[in-house]
HTML snippet that shows the backbone in 3Dmol.js (N, CA, C, O; Angstrom):
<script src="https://3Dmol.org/build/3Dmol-min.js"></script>
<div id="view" style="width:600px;height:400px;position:relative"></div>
<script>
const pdb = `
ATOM      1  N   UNK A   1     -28.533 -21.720  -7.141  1.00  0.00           N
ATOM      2  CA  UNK A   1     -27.341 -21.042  -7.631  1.00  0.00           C
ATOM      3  C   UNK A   1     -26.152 -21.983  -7.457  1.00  0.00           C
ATOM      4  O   UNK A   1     -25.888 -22.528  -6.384  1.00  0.00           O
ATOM      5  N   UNK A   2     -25.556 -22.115  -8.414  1.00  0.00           N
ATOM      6  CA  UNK A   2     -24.209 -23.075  -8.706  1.00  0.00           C
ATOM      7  C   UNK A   2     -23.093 -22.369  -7.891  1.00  0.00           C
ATOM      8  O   UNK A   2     -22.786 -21.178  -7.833  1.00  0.00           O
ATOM      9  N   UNK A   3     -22.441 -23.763  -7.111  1.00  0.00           N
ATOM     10  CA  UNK A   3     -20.915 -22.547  -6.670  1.00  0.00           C
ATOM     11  C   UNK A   3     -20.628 -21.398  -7.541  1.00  0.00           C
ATOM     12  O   UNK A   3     -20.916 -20.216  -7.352  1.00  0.00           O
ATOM     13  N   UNK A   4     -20.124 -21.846  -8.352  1.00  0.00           N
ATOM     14  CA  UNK A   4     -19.029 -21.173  -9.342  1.00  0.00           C
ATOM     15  C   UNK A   4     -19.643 -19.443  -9.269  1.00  0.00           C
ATOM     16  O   UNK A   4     -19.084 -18.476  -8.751  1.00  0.00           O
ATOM     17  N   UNK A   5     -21.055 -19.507 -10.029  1.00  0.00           N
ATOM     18  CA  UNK A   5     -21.754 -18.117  -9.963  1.00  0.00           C
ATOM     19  C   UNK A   5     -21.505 -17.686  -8.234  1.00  0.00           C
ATOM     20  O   UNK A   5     -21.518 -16.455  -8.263  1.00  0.00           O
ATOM     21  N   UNK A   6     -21.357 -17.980  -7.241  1.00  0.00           N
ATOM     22  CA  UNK A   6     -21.386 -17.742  -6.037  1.00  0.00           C
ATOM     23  C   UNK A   6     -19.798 -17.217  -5.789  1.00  0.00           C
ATOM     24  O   UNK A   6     -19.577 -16.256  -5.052  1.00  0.00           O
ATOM     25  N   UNK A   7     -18.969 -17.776  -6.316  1.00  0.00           N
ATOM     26  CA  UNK A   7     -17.872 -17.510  -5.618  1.00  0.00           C
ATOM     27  C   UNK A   7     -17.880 -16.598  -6.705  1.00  0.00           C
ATOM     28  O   UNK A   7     -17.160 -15.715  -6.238  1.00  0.00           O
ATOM     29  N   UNK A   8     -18.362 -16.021  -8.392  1.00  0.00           N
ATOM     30  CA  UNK A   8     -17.597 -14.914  -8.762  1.00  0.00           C
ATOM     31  C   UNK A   8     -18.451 -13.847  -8.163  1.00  0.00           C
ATOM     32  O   UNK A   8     -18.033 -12.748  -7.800  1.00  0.00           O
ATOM     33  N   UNK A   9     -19.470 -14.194  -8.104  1.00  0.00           N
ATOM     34  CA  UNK A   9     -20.178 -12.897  -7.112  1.00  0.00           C
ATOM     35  C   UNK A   9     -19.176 -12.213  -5.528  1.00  0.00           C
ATOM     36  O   UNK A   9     -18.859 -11.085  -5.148  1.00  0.00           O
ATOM     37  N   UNK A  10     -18.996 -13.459  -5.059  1.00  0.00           N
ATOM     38  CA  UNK A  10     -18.430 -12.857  -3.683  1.00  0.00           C
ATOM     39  C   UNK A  10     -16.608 -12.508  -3.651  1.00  0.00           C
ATOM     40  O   UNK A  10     -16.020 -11.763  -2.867  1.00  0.00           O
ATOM     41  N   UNK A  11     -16.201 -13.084  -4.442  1.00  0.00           N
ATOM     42  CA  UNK A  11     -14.906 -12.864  -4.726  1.00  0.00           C
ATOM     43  C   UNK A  11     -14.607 -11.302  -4.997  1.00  0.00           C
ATOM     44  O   UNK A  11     -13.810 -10.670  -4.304  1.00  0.00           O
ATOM     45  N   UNK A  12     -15.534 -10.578  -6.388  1.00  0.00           N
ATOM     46  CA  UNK A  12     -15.604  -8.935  -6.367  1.00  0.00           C
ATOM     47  C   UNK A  12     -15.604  -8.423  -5.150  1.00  0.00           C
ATOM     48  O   UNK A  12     -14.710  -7.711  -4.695  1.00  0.00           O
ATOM     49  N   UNK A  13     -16.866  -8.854  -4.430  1.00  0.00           N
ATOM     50  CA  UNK A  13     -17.061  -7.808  -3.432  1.00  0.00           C
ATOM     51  C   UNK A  13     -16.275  -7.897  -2.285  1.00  0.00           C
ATOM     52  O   UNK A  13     -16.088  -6.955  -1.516  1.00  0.00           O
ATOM     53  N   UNK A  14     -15.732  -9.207  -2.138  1.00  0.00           N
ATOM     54  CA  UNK A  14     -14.783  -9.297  -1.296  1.00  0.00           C
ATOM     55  C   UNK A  14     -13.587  -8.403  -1.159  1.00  0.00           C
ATOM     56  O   UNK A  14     -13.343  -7.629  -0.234  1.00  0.00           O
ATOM     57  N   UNK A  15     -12.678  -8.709  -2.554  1.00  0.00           N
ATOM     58  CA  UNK A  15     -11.677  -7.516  -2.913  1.00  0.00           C
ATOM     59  C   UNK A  15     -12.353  -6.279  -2.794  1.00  0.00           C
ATOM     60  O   UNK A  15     -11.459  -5.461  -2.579  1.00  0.00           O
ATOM     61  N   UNK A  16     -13.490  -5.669  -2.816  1.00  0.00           N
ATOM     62  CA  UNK A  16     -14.109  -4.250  -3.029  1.00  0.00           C
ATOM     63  C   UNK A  16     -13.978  -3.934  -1.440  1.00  0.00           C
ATOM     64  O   UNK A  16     -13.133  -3.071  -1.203  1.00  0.00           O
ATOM     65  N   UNK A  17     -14.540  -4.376  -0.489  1.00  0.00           N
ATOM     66  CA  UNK A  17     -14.096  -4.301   1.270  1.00  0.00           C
ATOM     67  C   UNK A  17     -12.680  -4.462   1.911  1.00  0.00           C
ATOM     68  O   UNK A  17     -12.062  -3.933   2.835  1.00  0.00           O
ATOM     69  N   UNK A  18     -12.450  -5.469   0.957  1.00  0.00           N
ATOM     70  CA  UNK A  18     -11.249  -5.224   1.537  1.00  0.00           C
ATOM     71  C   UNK A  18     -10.544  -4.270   0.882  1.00  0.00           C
ATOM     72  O   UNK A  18      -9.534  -4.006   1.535  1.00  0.00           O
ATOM     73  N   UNK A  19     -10.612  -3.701  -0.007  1.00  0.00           N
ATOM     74  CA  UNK A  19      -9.920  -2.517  -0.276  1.00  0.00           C
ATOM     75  C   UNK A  19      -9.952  -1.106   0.160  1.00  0.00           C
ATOM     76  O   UNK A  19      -9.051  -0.268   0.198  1.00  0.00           O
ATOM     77  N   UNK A  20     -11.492  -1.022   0.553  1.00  0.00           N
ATOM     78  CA  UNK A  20     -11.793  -0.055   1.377  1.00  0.00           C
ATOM     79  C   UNK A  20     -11.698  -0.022   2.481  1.00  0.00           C
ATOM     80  O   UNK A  20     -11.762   1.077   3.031  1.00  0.00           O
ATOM     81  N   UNK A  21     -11.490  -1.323   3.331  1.00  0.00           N
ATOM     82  CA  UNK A  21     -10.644  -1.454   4.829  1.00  0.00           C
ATOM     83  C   UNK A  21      -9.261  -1.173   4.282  1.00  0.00           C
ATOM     84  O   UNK A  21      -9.084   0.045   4.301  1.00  0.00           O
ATOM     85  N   UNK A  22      -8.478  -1.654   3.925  1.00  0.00           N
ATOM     86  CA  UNK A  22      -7.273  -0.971   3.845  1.00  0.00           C
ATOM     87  C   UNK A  22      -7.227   0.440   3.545  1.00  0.00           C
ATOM     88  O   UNK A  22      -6.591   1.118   4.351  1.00  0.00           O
ATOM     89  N   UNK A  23      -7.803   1.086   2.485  1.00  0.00           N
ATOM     90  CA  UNK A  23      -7.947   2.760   2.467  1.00  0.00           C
ATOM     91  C   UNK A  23      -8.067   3.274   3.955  1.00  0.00           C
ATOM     92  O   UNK A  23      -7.161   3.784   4.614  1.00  0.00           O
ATOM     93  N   UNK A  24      -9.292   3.051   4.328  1.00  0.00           N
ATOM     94  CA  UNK A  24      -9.607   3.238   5.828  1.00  0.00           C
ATOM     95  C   UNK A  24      -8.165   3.439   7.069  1.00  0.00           C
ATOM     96  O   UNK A  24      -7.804   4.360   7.802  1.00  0.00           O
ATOM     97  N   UNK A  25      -7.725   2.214   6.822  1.00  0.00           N
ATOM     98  CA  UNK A  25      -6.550   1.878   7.944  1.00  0.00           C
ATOM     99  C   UNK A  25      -5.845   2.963   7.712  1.00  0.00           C
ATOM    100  O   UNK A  25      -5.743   3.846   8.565  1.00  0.00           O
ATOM    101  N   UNK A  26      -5.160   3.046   6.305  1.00  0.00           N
ATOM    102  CA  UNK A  26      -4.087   3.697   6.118  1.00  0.00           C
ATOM    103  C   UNK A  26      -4.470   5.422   6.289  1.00  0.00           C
ATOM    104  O   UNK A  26      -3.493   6.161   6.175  1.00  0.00           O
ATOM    105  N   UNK A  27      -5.486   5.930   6.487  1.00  0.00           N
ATOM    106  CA  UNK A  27      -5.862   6.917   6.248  1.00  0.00           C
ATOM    107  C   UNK A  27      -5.425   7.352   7.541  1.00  0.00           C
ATOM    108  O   UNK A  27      -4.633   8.283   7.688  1.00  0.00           O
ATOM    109  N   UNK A  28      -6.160   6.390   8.918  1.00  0.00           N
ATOM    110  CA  UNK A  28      -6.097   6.557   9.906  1.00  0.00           C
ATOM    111  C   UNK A  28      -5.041   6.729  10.419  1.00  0.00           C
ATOM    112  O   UNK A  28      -4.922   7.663  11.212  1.00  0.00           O
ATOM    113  N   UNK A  29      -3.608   5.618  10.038  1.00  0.00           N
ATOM    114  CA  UNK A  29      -2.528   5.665  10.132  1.00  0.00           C
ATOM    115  C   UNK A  29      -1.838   6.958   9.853  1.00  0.00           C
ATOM    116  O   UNK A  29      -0.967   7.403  10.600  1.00  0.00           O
ATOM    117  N   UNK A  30      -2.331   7.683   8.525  1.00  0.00           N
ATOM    118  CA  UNK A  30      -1.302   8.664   8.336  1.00  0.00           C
ATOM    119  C   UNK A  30      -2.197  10.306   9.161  1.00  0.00           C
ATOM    120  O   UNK A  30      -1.711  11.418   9.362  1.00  0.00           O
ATOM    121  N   UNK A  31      -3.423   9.848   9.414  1.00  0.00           N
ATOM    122  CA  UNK A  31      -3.828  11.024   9.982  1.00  0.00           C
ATOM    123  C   UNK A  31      -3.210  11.030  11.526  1.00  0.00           C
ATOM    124  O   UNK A  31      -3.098  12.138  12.050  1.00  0.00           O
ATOM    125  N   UNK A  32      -2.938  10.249  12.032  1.00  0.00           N
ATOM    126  CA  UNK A  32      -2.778   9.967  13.659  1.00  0.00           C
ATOM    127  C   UNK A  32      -0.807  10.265  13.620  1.00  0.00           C
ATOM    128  O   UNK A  32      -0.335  10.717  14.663  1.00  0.00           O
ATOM    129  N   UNK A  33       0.017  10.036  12.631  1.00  0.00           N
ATOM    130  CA  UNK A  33       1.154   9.877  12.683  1.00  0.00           C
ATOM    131  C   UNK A  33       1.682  11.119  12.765  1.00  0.00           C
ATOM    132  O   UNK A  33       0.702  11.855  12.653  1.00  0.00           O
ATOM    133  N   UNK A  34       2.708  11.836  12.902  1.00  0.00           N
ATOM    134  CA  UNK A  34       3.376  13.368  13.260  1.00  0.00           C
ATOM    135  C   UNK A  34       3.439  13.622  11.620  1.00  0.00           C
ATOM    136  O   UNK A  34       3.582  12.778  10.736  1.00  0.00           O
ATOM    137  N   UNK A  35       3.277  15.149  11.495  1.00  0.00           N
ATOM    138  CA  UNK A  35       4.101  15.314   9.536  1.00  0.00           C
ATOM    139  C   UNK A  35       5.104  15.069   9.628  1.00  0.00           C
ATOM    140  O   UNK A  35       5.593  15.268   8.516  1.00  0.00           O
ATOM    141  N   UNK A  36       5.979  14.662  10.412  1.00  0.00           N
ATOM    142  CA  UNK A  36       7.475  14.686   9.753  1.00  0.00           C
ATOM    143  C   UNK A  36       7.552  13.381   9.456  1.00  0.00           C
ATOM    144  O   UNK A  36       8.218  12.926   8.526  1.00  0.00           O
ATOM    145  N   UNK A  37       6.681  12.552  10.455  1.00  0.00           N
ATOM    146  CA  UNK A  37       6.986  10.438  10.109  1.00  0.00           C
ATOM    147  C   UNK A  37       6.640  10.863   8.532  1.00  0.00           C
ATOM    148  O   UNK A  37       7.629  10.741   7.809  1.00  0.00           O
ATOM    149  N   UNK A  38       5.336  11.379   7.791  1.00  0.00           N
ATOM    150  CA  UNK A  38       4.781  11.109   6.955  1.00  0.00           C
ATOM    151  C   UNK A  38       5.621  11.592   6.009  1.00  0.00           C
ATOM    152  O   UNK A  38       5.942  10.978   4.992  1.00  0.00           O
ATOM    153  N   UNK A  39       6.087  12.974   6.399  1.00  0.00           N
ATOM    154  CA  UNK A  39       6.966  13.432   5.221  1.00  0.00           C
ATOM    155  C   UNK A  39       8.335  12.810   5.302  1.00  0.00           C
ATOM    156  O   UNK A  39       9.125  13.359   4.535  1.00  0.00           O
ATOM    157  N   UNK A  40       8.734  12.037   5.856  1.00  0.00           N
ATOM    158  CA  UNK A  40      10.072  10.978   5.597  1.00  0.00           C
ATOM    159  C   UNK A  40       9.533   9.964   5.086  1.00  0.00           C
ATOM    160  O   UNK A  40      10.285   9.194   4.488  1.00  0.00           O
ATOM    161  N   UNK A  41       8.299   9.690   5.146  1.00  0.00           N
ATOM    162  CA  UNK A  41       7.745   7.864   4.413  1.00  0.00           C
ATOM    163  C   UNK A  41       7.637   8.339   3.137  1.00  0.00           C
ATOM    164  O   UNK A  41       8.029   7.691   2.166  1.00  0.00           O
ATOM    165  N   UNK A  42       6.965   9.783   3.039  1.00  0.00           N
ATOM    166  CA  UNK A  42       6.371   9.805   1.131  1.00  0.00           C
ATOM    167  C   UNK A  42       8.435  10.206   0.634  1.00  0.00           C
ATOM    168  O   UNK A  42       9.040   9.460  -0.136  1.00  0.00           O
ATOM    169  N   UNK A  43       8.988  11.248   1.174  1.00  0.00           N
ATOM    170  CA  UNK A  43      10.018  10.925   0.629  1.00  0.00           C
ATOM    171  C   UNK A  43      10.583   9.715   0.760  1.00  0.00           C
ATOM    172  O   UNK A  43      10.089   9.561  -0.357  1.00  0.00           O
ATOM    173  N   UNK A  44      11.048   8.840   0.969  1.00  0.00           N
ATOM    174  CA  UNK A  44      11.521   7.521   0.974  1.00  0.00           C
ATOM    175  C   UNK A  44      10.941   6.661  -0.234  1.00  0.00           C
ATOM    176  O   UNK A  44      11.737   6.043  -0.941  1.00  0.00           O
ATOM    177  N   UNK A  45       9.889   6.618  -0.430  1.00  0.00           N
ATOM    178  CA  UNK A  45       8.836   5.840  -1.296  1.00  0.00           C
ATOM    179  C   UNK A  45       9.403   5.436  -2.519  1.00  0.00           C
ATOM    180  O   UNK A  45       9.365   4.302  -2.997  1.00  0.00           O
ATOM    181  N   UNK A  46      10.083   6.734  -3.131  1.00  0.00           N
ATOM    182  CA  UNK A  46      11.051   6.046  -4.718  1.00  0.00           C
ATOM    183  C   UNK A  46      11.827   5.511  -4.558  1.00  0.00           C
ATOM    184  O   UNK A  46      11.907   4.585  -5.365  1.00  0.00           O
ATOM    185  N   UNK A  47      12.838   5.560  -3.643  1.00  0.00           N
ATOM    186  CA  UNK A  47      13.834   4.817  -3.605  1.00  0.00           C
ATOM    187  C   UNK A  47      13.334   3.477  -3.328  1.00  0.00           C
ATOM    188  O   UNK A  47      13.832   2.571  -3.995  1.00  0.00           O
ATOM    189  N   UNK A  48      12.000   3.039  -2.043  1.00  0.00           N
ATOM    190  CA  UNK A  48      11.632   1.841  -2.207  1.00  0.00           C
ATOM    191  C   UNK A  48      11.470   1.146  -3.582  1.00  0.00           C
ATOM    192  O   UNK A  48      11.693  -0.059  -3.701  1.00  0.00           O
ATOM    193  N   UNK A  49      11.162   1.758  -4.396  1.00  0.00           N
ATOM    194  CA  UNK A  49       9.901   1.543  -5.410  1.00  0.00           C
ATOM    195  C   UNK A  49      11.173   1.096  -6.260  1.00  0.00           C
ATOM    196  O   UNK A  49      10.975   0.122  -6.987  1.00  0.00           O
ATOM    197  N   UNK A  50      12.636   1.738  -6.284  1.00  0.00           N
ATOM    198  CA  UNK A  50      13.203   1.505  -7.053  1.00  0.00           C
ATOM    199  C   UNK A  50      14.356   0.554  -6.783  1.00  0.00           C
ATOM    200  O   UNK A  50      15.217   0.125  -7.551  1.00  0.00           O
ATOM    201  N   UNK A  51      14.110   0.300  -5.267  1.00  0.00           N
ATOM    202  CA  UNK A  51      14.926  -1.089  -4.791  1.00  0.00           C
ATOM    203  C   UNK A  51      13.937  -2.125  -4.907  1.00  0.00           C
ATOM    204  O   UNK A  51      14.703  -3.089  -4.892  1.00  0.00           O
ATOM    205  N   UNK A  52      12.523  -2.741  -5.037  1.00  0.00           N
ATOM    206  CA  UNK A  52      12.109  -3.383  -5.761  1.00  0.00           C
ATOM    207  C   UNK A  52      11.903  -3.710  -6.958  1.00  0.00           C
ATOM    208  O   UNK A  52      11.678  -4.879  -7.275  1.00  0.00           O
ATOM    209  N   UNK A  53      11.960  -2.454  -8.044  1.00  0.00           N
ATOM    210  CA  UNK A  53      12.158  -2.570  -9.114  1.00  0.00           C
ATOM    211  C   UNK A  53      13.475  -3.383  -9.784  1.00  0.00           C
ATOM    212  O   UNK A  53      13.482  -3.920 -10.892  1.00  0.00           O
ATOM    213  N   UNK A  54      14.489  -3.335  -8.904  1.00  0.00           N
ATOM    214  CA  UNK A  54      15.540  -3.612  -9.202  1.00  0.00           C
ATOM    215  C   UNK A  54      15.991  -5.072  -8.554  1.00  0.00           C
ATOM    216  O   UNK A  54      17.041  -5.644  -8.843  1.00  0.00           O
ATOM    217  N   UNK A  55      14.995  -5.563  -7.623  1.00  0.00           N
ATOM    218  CA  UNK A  55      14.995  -7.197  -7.402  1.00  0.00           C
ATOM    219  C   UNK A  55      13.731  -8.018  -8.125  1.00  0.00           C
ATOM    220  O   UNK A  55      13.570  -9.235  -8.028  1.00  0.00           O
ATOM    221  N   UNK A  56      13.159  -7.414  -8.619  1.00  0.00           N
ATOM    222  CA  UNK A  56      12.612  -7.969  -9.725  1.00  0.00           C
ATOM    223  C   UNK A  56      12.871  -9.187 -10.281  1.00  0.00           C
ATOM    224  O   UNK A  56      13.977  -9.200 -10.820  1.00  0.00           O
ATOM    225  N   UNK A  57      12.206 -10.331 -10.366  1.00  0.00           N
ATOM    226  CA  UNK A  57      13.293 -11.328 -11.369  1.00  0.00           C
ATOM    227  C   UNK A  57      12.876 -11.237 -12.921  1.00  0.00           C
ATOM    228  O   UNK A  57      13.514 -11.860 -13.770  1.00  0.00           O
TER     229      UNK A  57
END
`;
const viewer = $3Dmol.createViewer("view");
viewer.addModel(pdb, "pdb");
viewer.setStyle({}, {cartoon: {color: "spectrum"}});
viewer.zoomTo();
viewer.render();
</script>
């Protein structure tokens, strides 16, 4: 098997774990945190979304 076929094989599955470790984390994070941290982070979230939107280049 040639690199190339090797790294597109492992490259998918790589991103595929690591995406599901991050799901994981964050799950844990928001299950362990008080409702009120959580309900001040999800409210907060647009305004993030829209102070990056707005440094954008």
């Amino acid at each position: 098997m040639d690199y190339l076929a090797l790294l597109a094989t492992a490259v998918p599955i790589a991103l595929i774990v690591a995406l599901l470790c991050i799901t994981v984390i964050s799950l844990a994070a928001i299950f362990r945190a008080h409702r009120g941290d959580v309900v001040a982070v999800l409210r907060a979230l647009p305004g993030l979304v829209a102070a990056m939107l707005r440094r954008k280049p």
